[in-house]
N, C-alpha and C positions, 0 to 999 in steps of 0.2 A: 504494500500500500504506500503510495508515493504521496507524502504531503502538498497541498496545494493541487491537486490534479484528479483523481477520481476515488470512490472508493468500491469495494468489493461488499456485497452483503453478505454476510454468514450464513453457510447453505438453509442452518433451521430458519432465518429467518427469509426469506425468501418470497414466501406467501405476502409479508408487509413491507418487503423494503420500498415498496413505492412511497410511503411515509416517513420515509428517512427526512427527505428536505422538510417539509412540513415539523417532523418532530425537530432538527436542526433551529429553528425560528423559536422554537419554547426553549428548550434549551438555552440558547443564548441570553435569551432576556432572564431565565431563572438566573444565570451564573452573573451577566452585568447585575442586578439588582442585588443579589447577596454580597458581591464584591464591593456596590457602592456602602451598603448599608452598614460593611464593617468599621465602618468611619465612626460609625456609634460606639463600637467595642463593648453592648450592653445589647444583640441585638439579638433577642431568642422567637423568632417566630413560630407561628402553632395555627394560627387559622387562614385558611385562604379563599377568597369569594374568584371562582370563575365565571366572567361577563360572557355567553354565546355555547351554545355548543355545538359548533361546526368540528370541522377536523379539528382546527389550529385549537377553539376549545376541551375539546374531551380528550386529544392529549397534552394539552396543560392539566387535564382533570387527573390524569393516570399519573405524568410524571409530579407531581405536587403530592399527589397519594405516598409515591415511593420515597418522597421524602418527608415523611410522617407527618405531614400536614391534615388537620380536619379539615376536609374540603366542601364547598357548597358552589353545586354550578346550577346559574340561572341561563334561563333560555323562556319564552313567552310558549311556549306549547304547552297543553297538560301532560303530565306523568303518564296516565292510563293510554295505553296501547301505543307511545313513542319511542323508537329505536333508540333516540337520543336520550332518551332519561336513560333507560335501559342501561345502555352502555356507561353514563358514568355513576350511576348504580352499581351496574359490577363491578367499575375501576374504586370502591368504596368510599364514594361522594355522596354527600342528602344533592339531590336534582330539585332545583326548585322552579316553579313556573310563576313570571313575573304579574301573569295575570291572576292570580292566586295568592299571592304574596309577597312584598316587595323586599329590598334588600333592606331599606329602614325600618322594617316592622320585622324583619328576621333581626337584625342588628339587635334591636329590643329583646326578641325573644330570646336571644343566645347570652343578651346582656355584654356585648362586646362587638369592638369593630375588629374589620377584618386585620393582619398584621401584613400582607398580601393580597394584589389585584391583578388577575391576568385579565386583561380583557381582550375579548375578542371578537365583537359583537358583529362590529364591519359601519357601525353608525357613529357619528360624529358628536352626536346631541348624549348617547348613552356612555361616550368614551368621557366626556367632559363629567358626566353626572358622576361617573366613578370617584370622580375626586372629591367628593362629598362623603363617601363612604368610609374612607380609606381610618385606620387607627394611628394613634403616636408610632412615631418612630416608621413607619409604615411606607412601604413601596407600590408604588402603582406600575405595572407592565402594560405601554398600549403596544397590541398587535396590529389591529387595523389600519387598511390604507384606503382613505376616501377621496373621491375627488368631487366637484362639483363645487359650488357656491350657497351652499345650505347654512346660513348661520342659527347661533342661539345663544339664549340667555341665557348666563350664570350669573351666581350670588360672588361676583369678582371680590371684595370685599373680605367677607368671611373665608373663604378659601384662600386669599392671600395670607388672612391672619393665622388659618390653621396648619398650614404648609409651613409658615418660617416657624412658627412657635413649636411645631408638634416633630420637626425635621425631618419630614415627611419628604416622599424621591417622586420624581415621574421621568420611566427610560419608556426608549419606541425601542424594538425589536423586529428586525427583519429579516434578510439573509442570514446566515452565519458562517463564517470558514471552518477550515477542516477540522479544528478542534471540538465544534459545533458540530458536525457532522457524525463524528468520532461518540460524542456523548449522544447525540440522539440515539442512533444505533444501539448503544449500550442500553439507555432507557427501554430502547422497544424490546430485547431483547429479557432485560429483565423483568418487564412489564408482561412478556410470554410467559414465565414462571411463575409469576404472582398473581396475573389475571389468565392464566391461558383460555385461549378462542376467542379474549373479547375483543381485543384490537382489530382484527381483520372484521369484525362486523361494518366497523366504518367504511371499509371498501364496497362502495352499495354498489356501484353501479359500471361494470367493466364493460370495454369497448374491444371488440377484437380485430385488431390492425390499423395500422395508419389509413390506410385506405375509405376507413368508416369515418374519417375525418367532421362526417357532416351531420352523422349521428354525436357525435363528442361534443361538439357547436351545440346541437340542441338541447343535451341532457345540462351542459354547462348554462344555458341561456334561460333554462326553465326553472333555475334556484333552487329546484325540489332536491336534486342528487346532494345526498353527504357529501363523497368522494366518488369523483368521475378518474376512471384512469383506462390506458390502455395496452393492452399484451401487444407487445410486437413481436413475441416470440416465443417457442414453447419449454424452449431451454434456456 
């Protein structure tokens, strides 16, 4: 394995390494986020709110699991019959539906803010609100990358006062290099031992060949698919 240039997936994991990059992106931001926060040198985190649960969500939900974190991932779907609670269900998360109960009336009910935020929702207005939730000492991870001209309101004021007083982080996380790479892998890997079968659930929706190019266009276009990917080959 040649740093900087490609990597090999491990034959067991094979079935998920299309999730490599994707898990690559949590990764990075779990490791920037820990690294800034040892600036505190008081920093013992325990609870973590996951914003989405897309791919880039439910494995933030799995790799935060593995690092003994209580994890609660919100998503606006109900629980009853969605693959997506399911799954970070298994990855041993409470799944919460925002329409059912919000992250402030959870905050109340657990009696504590979160010490960790990954978000990943993909919305601009819900990446901002995050930072209302967030506890002392506490880190916010935005994953999302929006474009457009959408603006919103926030409480600029109190959020400024609770960010400097409370030393509270906000990193973005995107790409990652090979060390990035290196750990997701690992994650998925171990996330196969500890959750085995459930990772590959996210793989909803496979394409078989390049050539179906126009079927992958429309599975991606329709927002439905978890995870659209495609086989180009059988080895």
């Amino acid at each position: 394995m040649k740093k900087n240039s490609s990597f090999e997936s491990p034959a067991g994991l094979k079935h998920v390494g299309v999730l490599a990059e994707p898990a690559s992106v949590v990764a990075k931001g779990l490791e920037q986020a820990n690294l800034a926060q040892q600036r505190l040198q008081v920093w013992q985190p325990r609870t973590a709110f996951v914003m989405g649960s897309g791919q880039i969500g439910l494995l933030a939900t799995m790799m935060l699991s593995l690092r003994g974190y209580e994890v609660f991932t919100f998503a606006r779907g109900a629980a009853e019959g969605n693959l997506k609670a399911e799954i970070a269900t298994e990855y041993g998360a409470r799944y919460v539906s925002t329409n059912e109960q919000t992250p402030q009336e959870l905050i109340k009910e657990i009696g504590k803010k979160p010490d960790i935020i990954f978000e990943a929702t993909g919305n601009s207005r819900l990446a901002f609100q995050a930072m209302e939730y967030l506890g002392l000492n506490g880190a916010l991870i935005w994953s999302s990358v929006t474009g457009g001209d959408n603006m919103v309101e926030v409480p600029a004021d109190r959020i400024n006062l609770e960010w400097v007083l409370g030393n509270k982080l906000l990193v973005g996380t995107v790409n990652g290099n090979w060390k990035h790479f290196e750990q997701g892998i690992a994650d998925l890997s171990l996330g196969e031992q500890m959750f085995p079968g459930v990772t590959e659930r996210i793989l909803t929706n496979p394409v078989e060949g390049l050539d179906n190019y126009q079927e992958m266009m429309t599975l991606l276009e329709s927002g439905k698919a978890l995870k659209v990917f495609v086989n180009v080959a059988t080895e």
